[in-house]
Predicted model as a PDB file, atoms N, CA, C, CB and O in Angstrom, pLDDT in the B-factor column:
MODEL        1                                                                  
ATOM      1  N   UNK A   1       0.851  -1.176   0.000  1.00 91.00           N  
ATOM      2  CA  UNK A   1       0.000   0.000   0.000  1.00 91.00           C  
ATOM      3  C   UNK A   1       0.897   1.240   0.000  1.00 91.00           C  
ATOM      4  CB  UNK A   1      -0.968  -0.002   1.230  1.00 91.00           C  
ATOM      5  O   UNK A   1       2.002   1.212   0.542  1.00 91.00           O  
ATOM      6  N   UNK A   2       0.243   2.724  -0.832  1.00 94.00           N  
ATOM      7  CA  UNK A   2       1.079   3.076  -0.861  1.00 94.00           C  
ATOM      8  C   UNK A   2       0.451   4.654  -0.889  1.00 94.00           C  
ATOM      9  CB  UNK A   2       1.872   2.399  -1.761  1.00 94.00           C  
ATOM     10  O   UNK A   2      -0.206   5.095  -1.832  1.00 94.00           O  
ATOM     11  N   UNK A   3       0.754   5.336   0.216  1.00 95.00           N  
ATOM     12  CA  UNK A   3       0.369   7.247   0.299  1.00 95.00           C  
ATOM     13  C   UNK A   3       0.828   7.966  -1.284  1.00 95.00           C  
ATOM     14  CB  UNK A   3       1.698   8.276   1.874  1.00 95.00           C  
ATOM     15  O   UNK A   3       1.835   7.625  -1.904  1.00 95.00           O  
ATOM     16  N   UNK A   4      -0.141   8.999  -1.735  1.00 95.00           N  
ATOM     17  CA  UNK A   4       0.260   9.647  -2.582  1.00 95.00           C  
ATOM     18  C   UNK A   4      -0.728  10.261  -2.948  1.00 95.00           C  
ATOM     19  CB  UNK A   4       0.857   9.109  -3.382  1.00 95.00           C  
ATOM     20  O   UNK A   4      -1.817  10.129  -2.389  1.00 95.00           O  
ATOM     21  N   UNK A   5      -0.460  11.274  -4.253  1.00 95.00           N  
ATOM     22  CA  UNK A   5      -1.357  12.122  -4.799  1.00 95.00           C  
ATOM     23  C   UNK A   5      -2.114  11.468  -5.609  1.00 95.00           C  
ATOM     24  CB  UNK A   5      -0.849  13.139  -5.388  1.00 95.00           C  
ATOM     25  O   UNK A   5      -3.323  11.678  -5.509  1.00 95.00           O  
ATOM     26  N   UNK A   6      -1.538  10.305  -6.835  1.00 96.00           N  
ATOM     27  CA  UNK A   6      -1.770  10.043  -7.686  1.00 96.00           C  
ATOM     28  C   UNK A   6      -1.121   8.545  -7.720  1.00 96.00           C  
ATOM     29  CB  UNK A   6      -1.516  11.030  -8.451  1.00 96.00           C  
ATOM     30  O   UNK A   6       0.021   8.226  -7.386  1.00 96.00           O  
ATOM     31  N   UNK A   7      -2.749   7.261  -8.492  1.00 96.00           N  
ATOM     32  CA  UNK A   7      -2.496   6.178  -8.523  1.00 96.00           C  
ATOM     33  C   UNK A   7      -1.478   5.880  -9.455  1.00 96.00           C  
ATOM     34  CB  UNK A   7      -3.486   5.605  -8.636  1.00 96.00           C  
ATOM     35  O   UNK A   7      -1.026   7.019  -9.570  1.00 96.00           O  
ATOM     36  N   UNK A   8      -0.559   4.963 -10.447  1.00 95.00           N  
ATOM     37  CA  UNK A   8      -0.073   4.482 -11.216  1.00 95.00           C  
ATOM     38  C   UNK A   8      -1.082   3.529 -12.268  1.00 95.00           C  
ATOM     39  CB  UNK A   8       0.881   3.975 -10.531  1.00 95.00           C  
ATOM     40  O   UNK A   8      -2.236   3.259 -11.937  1.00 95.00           O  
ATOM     41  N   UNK A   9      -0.642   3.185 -13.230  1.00 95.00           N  
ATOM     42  CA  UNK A   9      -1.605   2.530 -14.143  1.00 95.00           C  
ATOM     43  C   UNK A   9      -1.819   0.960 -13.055  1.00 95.00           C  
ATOM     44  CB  UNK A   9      -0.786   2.282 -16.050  1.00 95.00           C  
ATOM     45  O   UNK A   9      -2.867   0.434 -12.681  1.00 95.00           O  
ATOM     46  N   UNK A  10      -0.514   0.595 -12.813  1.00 96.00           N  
ATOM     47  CA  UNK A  10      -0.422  -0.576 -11.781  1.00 96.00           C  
ATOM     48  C   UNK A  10      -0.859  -0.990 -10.323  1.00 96.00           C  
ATOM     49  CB  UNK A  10       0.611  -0.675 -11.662  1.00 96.00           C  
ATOM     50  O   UNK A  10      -0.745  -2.041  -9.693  1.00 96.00           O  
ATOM     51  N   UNK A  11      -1.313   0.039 -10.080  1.00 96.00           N  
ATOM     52  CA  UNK A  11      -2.055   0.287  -8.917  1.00 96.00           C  
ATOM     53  C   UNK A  11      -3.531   0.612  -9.034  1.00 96.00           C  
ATOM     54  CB  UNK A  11      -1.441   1.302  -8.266  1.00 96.00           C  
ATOM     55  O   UNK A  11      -4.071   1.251  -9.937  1.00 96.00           O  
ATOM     56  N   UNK A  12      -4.235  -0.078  -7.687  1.00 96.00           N  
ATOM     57  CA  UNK A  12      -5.857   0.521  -7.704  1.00 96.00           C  
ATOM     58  C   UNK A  12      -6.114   1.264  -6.296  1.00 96.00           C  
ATOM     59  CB  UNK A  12      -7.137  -0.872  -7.862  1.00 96.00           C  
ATOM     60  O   UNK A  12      -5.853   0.961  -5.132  1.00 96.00           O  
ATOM     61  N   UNK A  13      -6.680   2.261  -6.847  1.00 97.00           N  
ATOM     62  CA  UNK A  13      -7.250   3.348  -6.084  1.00 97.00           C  
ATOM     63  C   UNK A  13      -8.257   2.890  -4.531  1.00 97.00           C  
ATOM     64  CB  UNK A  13      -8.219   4.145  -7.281  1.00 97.00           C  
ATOM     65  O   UNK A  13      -9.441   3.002  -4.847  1.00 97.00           O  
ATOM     66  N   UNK A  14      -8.177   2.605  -3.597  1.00 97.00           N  
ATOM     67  CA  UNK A  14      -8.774   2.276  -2.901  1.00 97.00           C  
ATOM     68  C   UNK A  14      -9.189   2.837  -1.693  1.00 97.00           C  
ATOM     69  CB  UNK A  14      -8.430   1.534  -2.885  1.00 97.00           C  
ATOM     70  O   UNK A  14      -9.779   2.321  -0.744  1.00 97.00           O  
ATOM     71  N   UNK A  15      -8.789   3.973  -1.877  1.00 96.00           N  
ATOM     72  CA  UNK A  15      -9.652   4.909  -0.618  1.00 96.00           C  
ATOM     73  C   UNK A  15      -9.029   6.950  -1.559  1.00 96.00           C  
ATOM     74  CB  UNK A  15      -8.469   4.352   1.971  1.00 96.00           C  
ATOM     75  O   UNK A  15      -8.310   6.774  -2.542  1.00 96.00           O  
ATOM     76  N   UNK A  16      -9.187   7.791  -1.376  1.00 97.00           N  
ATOM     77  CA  UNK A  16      -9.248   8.978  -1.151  1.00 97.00           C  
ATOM     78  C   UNK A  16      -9.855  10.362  -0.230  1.00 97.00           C  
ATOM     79  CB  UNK A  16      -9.412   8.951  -1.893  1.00 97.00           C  
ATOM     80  O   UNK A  16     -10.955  10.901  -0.113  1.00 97.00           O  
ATOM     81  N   UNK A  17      -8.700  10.551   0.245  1.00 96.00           N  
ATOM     82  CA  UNK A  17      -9.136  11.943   1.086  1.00 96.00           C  
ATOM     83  C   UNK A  17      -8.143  13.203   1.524  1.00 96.00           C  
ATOM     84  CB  UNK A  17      -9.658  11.454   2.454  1.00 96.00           C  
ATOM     85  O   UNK A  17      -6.935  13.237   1.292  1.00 96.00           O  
ATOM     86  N   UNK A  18      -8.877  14.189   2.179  1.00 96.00           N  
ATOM     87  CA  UNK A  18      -8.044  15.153   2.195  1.00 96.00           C  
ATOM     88  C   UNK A  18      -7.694  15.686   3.607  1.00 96.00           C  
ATOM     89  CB  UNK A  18      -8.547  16.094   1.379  1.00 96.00           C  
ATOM     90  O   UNK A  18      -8.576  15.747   4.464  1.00 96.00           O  
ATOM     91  N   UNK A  19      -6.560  16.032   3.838  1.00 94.00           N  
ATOM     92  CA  UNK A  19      -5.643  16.714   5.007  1.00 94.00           C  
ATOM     93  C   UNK A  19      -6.156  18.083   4.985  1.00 94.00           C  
ATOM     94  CB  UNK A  19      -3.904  16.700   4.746  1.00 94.00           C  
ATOM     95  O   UNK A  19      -5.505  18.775   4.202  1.00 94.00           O  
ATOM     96  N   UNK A  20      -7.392  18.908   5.759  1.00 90.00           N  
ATOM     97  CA  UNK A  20      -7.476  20.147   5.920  1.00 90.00           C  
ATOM     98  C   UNK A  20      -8.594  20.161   6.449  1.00 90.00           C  
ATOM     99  CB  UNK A  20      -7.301  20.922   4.918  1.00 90.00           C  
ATOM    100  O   UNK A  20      -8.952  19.090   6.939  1.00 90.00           O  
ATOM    101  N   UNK A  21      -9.600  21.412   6.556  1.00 90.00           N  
ATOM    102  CA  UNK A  21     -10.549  21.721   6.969  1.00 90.00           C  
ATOM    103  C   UNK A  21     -11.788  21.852   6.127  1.00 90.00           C  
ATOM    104  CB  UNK A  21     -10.235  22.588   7.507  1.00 90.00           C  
ATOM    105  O   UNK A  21     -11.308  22.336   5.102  1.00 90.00           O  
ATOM    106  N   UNK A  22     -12.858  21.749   5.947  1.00 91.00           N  
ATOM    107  CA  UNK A  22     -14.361  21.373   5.369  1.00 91.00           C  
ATOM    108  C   UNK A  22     -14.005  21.268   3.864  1.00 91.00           C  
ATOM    109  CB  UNK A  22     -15.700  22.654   5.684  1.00 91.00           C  
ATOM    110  O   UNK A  22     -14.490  21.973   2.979  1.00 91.00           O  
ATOM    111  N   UNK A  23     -13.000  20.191   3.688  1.00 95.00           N  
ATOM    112  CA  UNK A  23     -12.891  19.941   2.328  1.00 95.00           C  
ATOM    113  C   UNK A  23     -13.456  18.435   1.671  1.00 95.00           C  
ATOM    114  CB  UNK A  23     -11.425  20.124   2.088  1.00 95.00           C  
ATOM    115  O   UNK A  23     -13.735  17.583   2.515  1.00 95.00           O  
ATOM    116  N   UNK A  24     -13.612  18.119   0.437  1.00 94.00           N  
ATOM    117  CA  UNK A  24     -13.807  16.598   0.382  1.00 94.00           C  
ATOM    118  C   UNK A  24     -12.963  16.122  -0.883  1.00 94.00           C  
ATOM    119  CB  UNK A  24     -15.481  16.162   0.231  1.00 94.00           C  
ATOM    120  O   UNK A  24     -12.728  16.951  -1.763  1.00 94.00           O  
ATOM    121  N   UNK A  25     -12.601  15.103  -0.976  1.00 95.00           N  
ATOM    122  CA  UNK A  25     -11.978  14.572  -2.194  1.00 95.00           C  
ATOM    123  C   UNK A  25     -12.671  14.692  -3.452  1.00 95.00           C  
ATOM    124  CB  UNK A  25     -11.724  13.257  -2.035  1.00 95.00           C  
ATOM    125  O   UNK A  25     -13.865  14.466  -3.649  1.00 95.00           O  
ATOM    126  N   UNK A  26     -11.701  15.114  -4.384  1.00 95.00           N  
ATOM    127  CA  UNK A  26     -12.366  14.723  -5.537  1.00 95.00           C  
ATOM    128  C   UNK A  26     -11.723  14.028  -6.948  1.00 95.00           C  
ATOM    129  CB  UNK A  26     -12.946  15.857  -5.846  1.00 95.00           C  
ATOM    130  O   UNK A  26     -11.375  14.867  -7.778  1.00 95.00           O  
ATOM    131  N   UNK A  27     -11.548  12.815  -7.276  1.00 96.00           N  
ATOM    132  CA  UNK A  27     -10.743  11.816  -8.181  1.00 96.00           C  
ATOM    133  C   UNK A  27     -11.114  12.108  -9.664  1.00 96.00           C  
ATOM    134  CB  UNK A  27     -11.104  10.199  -7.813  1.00 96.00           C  
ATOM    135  O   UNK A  27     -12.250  12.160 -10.136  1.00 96.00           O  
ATOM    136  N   UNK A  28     -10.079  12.264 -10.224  1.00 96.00           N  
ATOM    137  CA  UNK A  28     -10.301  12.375 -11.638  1.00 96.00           C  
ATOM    138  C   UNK A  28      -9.057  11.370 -12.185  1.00 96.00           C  
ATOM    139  CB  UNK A  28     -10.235  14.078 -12.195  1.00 96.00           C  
ATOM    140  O   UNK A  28      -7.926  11.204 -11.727  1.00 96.00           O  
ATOM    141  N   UNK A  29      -9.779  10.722 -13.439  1.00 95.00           N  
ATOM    142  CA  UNK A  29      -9.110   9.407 -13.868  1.00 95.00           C  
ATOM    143  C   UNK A  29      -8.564   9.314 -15.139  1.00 95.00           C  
ATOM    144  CB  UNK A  29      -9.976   8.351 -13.807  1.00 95.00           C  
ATOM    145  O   UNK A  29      -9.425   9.020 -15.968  1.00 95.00           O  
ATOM    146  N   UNK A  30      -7.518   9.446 -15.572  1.00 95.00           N  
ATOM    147  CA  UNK A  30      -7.052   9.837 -16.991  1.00 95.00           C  
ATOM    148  C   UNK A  30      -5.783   8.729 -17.810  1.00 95.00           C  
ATOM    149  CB  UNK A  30      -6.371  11.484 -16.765  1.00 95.00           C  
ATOM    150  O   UNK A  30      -4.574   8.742 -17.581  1.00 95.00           O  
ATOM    151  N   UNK A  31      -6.294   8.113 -18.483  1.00 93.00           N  
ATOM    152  CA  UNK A  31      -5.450   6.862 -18.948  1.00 93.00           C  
ATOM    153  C   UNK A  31      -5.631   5.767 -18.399  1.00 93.00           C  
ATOM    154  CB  UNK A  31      -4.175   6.963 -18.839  1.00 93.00           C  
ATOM    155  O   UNK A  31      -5.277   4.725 -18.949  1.00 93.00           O  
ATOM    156  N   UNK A  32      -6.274   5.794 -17.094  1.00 91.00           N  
ATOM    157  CA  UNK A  32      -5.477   4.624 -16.251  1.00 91.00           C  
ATOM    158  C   UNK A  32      -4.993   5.040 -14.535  1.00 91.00           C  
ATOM    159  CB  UNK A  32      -3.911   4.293 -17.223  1.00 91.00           C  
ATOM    160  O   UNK A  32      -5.218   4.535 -13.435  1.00 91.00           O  
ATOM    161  N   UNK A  33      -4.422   5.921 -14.902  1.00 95.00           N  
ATOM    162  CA  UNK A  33      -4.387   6.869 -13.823  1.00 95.00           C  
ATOM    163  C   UNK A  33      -5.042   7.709 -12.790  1.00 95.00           C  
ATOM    164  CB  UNK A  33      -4.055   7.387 -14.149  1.00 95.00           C  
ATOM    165  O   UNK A  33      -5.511   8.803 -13.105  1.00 95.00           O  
ATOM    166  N   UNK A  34      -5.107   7.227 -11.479  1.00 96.00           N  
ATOM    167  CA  UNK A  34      -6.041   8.084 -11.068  1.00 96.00           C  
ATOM    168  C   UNK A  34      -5.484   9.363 -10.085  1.00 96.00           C  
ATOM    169  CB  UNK A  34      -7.057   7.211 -10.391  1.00 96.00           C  
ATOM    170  O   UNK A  34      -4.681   9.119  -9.185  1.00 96.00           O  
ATOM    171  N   UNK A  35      -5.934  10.625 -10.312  1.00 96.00           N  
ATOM    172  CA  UNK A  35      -5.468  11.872  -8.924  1.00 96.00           C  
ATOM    173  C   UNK A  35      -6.370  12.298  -8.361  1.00 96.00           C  
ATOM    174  CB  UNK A  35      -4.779  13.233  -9.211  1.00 96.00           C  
ATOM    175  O   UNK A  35      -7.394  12.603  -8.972  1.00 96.00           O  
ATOM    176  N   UNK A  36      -6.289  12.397  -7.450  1.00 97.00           N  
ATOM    177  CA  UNK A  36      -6.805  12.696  -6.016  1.00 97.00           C  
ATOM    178  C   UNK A  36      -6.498  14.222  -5.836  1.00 97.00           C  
ATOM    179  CB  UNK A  36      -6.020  11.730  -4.786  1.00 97.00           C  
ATOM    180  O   UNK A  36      -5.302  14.455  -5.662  1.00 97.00           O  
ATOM    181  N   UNK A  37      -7.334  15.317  -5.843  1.00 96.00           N  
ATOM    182  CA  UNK A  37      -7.427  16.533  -5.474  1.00 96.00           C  
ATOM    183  C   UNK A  37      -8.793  17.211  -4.494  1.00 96.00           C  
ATOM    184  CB  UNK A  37      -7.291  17.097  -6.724  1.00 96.00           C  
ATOM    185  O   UNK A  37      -9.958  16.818  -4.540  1.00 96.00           O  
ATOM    186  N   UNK A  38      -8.401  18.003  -3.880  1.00 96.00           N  
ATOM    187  CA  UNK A  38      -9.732  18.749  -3.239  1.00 96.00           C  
ATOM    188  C   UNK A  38     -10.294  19.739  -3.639  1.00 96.00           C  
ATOM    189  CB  UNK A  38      -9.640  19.159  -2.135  1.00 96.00           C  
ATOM    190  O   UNK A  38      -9.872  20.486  -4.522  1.00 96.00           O  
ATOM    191  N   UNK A  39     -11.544  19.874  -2.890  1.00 96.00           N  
ATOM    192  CA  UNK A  39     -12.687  20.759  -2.983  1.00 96.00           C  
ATOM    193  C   UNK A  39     -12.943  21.262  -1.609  1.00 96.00           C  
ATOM    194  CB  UNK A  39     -13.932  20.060  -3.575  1.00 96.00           C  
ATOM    195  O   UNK A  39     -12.997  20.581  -0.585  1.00 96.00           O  
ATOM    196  N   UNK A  40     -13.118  22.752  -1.744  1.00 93.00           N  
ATOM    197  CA  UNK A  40     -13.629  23.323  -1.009  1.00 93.00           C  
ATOM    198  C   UNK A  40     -15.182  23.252  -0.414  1.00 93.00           C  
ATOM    199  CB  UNK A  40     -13.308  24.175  -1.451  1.00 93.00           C  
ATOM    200  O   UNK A  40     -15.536  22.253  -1.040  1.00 93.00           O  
ATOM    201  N   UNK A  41     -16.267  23.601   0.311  1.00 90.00           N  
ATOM    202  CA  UNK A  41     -17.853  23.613   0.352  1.00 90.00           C  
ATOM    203  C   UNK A  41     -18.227  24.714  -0.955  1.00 90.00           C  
ATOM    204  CB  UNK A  41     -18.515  24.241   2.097  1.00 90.00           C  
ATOM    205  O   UNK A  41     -19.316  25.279  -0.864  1.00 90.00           O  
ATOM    206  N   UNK A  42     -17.610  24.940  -1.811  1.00 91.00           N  
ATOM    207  CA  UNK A  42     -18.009  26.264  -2.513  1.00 91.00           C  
ATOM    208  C   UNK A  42     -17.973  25.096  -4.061  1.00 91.00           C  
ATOM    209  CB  UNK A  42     -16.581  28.022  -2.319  1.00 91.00           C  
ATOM    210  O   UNK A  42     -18.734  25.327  -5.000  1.00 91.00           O  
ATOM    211  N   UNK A  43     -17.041  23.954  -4.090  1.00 89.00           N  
ATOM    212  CA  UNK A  43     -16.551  23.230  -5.090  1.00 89.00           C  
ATOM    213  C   UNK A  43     -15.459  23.828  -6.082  1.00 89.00           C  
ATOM    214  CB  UNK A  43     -17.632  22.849  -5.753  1.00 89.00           C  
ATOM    215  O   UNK A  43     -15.183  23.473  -7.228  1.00 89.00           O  
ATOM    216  N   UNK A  44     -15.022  24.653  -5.444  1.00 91.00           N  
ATOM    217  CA  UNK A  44     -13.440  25.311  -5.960  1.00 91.00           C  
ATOM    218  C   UNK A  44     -12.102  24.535  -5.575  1.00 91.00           C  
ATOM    219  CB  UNK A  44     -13.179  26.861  -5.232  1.00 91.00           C  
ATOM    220  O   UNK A  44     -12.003  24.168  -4.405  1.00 91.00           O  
ATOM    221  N   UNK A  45     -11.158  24.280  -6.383  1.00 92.00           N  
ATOM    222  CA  UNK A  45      -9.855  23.844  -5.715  1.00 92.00           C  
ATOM    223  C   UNK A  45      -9.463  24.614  -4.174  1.00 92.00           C  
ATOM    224  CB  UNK A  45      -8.636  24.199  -6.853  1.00 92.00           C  
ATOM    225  O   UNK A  45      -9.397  25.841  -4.111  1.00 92.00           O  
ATOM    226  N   UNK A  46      -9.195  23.665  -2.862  1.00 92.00           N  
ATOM    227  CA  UNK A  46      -9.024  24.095  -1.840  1.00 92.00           C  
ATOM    228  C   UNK A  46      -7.265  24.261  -2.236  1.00 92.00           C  
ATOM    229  CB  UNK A  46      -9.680  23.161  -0.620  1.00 92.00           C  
ATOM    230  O   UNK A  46      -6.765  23.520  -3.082  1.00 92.00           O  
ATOM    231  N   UNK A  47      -6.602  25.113  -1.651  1.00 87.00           N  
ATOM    232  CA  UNK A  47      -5.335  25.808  -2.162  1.00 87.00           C  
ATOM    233  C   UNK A  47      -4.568  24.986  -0.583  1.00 87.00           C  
ATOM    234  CB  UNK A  47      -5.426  28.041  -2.388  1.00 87.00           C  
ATOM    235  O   UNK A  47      -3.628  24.193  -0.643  1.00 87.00           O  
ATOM    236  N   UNK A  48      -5.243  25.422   0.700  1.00 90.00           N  
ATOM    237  CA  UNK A  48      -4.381  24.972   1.981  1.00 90.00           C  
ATOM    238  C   UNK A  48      -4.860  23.209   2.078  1.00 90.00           C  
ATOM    239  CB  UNK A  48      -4.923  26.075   3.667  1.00 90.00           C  
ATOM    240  O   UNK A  48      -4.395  22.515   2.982  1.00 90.00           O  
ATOM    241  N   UNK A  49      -5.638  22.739   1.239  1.00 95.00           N  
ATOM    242  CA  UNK A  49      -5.405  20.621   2.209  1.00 95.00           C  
ATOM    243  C   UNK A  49      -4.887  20.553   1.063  1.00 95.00           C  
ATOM    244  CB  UNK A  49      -7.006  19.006   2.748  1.00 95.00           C  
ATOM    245  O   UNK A  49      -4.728  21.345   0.134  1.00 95.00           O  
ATOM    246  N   UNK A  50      -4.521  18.952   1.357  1.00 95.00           N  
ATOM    247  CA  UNK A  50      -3.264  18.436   1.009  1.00 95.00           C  
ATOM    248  C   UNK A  50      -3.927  17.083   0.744  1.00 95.00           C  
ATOM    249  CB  UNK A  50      -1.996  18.546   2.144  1.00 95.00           C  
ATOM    250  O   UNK A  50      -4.003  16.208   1.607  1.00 95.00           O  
ATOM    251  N   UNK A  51      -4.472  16.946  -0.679  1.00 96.00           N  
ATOM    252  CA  UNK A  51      -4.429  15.377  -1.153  1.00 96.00           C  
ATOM    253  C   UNK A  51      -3.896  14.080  -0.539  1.00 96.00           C  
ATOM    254  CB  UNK A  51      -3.774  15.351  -2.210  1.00 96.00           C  
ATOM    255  O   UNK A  51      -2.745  14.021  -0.106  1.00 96.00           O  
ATOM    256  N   UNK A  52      -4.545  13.278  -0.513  1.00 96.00           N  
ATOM    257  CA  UNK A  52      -4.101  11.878  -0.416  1.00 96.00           C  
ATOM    258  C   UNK A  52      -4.871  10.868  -0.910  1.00 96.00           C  
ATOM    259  CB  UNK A  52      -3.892  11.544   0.795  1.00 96.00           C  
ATOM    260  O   UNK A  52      -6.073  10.892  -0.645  1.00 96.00           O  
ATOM    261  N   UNK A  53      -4.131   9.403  -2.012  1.00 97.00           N  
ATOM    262  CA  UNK A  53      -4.443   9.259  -2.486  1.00 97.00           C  
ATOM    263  C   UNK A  53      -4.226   7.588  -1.485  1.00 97.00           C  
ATOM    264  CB  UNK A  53      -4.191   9.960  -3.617  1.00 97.00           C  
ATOM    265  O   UNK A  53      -3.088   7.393  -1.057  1.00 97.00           O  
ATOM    266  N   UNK A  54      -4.871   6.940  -1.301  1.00 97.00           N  
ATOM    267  CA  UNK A  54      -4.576   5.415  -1.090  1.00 97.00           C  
ATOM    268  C   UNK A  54      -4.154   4.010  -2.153  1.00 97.00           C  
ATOM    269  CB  UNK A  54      -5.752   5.073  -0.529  1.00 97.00           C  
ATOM    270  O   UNK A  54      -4.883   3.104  -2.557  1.00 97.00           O  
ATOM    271  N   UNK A  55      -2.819   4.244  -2.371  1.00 97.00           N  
ATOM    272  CA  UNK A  55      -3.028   3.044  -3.829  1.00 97.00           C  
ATOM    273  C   UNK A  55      -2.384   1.562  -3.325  1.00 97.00           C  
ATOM    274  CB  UNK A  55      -1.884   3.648  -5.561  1.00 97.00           C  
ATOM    275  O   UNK A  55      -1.463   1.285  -2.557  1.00 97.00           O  
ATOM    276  N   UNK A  56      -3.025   1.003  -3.878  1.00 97.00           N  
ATOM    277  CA  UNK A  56      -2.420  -0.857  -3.758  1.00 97.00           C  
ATOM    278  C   UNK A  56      -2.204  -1.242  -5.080  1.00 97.00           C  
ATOM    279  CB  UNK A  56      -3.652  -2.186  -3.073  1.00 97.00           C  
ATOM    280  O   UNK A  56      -2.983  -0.956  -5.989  1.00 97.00           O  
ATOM    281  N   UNK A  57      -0.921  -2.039  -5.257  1.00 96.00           N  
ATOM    282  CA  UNK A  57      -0.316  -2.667  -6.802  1.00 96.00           C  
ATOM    283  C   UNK A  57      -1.770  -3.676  -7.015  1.00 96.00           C  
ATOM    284  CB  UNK A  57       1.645  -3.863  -6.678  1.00 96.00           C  
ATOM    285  O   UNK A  57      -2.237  -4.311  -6.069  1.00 96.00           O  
ATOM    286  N   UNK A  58      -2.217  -3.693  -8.035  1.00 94.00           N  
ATOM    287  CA  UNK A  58      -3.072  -4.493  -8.824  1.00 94.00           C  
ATOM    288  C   UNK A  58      -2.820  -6.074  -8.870  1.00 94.00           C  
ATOM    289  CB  UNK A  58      -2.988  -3.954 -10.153  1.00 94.00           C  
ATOM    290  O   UNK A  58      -1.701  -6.290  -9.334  1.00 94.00           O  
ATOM    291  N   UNK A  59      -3.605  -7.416  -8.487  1.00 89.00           N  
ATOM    292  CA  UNK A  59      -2.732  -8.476  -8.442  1.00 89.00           C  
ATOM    293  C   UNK A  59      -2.617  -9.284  -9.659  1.00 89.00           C  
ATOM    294  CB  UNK A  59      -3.073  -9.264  -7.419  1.00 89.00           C  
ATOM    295  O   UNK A  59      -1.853 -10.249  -9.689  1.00 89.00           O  
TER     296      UNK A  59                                                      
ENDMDL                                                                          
END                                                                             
């Protein structure tokens, strides 16, 4: 298992969330790839939390 912003094609996404105050995750998936960014209550990029992405290698 492995902390980060962003999954690898080899990895699956299995949890997302964010480090800050009234924010919530929000995953966007491109190739294969997945990133993990936040939202504010307004649904604007939150600028102060701090992504986290939960990934595990694929078996």
């Amino acid at each position: 298992m492995r902390l980060d912003v962003a999954c690898r094609r080899d990895e699956e996404l299995i949890g997302a969330y964010c480090r800050g105050m009234a924010v919530v995750p929000s995953v966007t998936v491109t190739d294969g790839v997945s990133t993990v960014g936040c939202l504010d209550m307004t649904a604007k990029a939150a600028k102060d939390a701090q992504p986290v992405a939960v990934c595990m290698k694929k078996p």
